[in-house]
DOKOLDREN-982215 format. One record per residue (C-alpha): residue number from 0; residue in one letter; z, x, y. Coordinates in Angstrom, 3 decimals. Each point is the difference from the previous one (the first is absolute). Layout:
DOKOLDREN-982215
+-----+---------+----------+----------+----------+
| num | residuo |        w |        u |        v |
+-----+---------+----------+----------+----------+
| NUM |       A |        Z |        X |        Y |
...
+-----+---------+----------+----------+----------+
***
This chain:
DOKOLDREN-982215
+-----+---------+----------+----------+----------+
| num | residuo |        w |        u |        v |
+-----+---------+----------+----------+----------+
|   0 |       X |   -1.108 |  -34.691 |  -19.456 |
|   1 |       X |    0.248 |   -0.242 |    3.630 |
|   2 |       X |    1.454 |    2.706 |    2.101 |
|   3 |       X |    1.853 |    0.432 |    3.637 |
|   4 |       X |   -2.081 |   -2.788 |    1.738 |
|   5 |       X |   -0.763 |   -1.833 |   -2.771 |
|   6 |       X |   -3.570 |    1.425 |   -0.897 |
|   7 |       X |   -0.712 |    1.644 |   -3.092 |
|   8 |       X |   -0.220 |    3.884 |    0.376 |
|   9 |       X |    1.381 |   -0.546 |    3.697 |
|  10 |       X |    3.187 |    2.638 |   -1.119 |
|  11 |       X |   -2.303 |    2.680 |   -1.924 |
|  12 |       X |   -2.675 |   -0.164 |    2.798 |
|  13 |       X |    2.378 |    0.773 |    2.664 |
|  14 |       X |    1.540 |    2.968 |   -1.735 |
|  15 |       X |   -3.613 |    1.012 |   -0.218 |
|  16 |       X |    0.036 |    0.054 |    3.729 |
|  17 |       X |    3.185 |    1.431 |    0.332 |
|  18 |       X |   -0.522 |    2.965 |   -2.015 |
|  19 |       X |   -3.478 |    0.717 |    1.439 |
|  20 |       X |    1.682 |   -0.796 |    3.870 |
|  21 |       X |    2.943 |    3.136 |   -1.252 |
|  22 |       X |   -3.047 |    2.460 |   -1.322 |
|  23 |       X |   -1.915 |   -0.335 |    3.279 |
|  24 |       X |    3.152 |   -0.041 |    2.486 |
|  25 |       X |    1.028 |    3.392 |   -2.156 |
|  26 |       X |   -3.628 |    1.379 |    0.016 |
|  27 |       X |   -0.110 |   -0.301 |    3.827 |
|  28 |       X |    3.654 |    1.618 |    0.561 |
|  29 |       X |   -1.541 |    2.824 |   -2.227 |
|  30 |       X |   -2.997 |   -0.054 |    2.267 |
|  31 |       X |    2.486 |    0.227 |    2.998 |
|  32 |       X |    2.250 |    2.427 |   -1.215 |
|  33 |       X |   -3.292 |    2.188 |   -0.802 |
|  34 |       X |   -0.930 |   -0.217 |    3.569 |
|  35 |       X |    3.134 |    0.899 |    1.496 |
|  36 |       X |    0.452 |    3.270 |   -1.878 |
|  37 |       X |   -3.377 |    0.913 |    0.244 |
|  38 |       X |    1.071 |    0.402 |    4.309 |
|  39 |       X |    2.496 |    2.706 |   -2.018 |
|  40 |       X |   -2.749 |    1.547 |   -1.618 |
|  41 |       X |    1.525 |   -1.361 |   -3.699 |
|  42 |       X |   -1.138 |   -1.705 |   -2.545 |
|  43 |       X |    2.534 |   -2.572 |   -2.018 |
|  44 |       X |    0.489 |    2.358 |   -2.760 |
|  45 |       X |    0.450 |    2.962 |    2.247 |
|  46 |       X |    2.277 |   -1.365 |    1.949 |
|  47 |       X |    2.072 |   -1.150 |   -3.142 |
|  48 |       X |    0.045 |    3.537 |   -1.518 |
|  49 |       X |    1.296 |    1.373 |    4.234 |
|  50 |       X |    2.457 |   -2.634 |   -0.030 |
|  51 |       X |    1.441 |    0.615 |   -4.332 |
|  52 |       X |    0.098 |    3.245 |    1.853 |
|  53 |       X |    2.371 |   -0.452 |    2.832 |
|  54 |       X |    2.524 |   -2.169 |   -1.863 |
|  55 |       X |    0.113 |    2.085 |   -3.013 |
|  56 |       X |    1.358 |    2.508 |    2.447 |
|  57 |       X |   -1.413 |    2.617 |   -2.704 |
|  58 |       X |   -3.486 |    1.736 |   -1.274 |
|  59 |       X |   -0.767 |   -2.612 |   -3.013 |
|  60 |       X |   -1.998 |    0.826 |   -3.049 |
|  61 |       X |   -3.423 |   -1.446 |   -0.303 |
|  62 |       X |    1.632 |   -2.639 |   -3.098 |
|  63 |       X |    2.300 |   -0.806 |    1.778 |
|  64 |       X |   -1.548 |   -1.256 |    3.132 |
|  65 |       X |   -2.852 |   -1.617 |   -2.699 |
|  66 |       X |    3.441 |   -1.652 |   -1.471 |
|  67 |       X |    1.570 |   -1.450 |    3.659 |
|  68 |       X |   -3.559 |   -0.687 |    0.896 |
|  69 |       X |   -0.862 |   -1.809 |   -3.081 |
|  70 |       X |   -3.480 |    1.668 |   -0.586 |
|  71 |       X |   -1.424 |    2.510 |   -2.712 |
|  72 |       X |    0.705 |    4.091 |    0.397 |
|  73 |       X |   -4.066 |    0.597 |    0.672 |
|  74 |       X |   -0.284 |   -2.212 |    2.807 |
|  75 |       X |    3.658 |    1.429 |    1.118 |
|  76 |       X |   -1.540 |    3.177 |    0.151 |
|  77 |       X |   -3.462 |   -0.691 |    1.099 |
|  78 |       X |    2.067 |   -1.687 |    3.032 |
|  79 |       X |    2.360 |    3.363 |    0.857 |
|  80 |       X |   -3.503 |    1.786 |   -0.529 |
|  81 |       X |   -0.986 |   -1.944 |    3.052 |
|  82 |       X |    3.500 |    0.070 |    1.930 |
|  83 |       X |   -0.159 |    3.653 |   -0.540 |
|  84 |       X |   -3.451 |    0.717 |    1.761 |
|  85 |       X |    1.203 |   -2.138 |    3.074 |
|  86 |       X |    3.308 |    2.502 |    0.346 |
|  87 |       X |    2.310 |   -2.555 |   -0.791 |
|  88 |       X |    1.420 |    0.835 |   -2.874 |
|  89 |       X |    0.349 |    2.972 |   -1.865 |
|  90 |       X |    0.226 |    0.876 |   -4.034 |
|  91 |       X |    2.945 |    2.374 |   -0.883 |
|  92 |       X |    1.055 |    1.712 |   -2.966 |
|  93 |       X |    3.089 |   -2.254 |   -2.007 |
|  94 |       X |    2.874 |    2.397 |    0.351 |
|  95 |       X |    1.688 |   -1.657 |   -3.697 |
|  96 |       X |   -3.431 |    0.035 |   -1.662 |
|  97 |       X |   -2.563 |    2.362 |    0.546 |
|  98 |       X |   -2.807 |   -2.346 |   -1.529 |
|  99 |       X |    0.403 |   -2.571 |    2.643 |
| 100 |       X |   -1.044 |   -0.576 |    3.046 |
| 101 |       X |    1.397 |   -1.888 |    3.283 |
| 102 |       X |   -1.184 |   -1.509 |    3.051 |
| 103 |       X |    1.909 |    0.727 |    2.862 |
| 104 |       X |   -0.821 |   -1.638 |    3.401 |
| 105 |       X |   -0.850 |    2.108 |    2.847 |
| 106 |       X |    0.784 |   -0.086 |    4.006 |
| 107 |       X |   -3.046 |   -1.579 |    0.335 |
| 108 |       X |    0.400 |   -2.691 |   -2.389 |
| 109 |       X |    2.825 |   -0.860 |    1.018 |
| 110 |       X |   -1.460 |   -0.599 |    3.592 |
| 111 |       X |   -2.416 |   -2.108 |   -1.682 |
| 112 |       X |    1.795 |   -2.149 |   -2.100 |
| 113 |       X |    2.182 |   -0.763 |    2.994 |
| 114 |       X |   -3.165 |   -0.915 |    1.744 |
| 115 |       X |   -1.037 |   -2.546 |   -2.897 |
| 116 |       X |    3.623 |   -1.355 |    0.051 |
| 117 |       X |   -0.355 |   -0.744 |    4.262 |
| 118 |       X |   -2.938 |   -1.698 |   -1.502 |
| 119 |       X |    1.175 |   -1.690 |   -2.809 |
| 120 |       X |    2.805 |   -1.753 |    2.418 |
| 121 |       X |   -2.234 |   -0.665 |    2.173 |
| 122 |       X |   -2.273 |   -2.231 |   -2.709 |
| 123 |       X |    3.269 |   -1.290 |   -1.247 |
| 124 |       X |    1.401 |   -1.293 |    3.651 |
| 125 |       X |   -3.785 |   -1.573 |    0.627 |
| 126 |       X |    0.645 |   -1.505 |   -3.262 |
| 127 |       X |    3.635 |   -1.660 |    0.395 |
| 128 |       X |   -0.919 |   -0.936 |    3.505 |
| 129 |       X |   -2.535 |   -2.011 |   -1.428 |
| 130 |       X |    2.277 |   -2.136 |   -1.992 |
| 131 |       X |    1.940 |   -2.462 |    1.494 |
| 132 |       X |    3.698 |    1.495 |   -0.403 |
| 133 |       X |    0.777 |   -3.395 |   -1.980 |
| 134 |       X |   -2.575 |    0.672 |   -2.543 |
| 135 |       X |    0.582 |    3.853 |   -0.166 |
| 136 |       X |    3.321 |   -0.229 |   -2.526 |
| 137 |       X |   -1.859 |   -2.962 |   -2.395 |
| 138 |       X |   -3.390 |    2.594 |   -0.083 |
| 139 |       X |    1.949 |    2.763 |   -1.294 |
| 140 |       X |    2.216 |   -2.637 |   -2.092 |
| 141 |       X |   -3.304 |   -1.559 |   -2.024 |
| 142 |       X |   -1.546 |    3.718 |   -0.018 |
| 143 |       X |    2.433 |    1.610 |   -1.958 |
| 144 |       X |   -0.826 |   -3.256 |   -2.688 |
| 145 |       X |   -3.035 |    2.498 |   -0.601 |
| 146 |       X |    1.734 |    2.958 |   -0.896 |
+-----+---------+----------+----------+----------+
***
């Protein structure tokens, strides 16, 4: 059966491209956004943990930042282990439940998470100023099709 241009396979081969063009535009944004919080001193998944932080307003328990974060408790916790010996955050007693445990950001996190955002907009005005301002409302059109 022939396909978009009239050659067999031409359709299937070209969503082979496309979906191999996607993984390696979204491995170097990852690469990117690595590089720009590492000038913050953060790693992705620190930074994510800082920033549940500030807009949960709130000290969170260890499942529930695993939950919002969508990863398992023992990494969760390994993670806070490491937030914790950098000073910013802080475990504290659950005043409800005496058995849990919350992290609550400190003063210094805080800093630092608003140093990975300055970063973080940074990488993301680089990125739409990259994009012709035509093309920039069809991109984010045809990327939510992946979702």
């Amino acid at each position: 059966m022939n396909d978009i241009d009239g050659r067999p396979g031409a359709s299937s081969a070209l969503a082979d491209e496309t979906i191999f063009s996607v993984i390696h535009a979204a491995h170097a944004l990852e690469d990117k956004l690595e590089e720009a919080l590492e000038k913050a001193h953060l790693s992705m998944p620190k930074y994510s943990v800082l920033k549940e932080l500030v807009s949960a307003g709130e000290a969170l328990s260890l499942g529930e930042l695993a939950s919002r974060l969508s990863c398992v408790r023992s990494n969760m916790t390994q993670l806070v282990d490491r937030l914790e010996a950098d000073g910013l955050v802080r475990r504290v007693a659950c005043p409800t439940d005496r058995r849990s445990v919350k992290a609550e950001i400190t003063e210094a996190g805080r800093d630092r998470q608003a140093e990975g955002s300055k970063e973080v907009t940074r990488l993301q005005d680089a990125v739409a100023s990259s994009v012709p301002v035509e093309d920039r409302a069809t991109l984010v059109r045809l990327l939510a099709h992946l979702k």
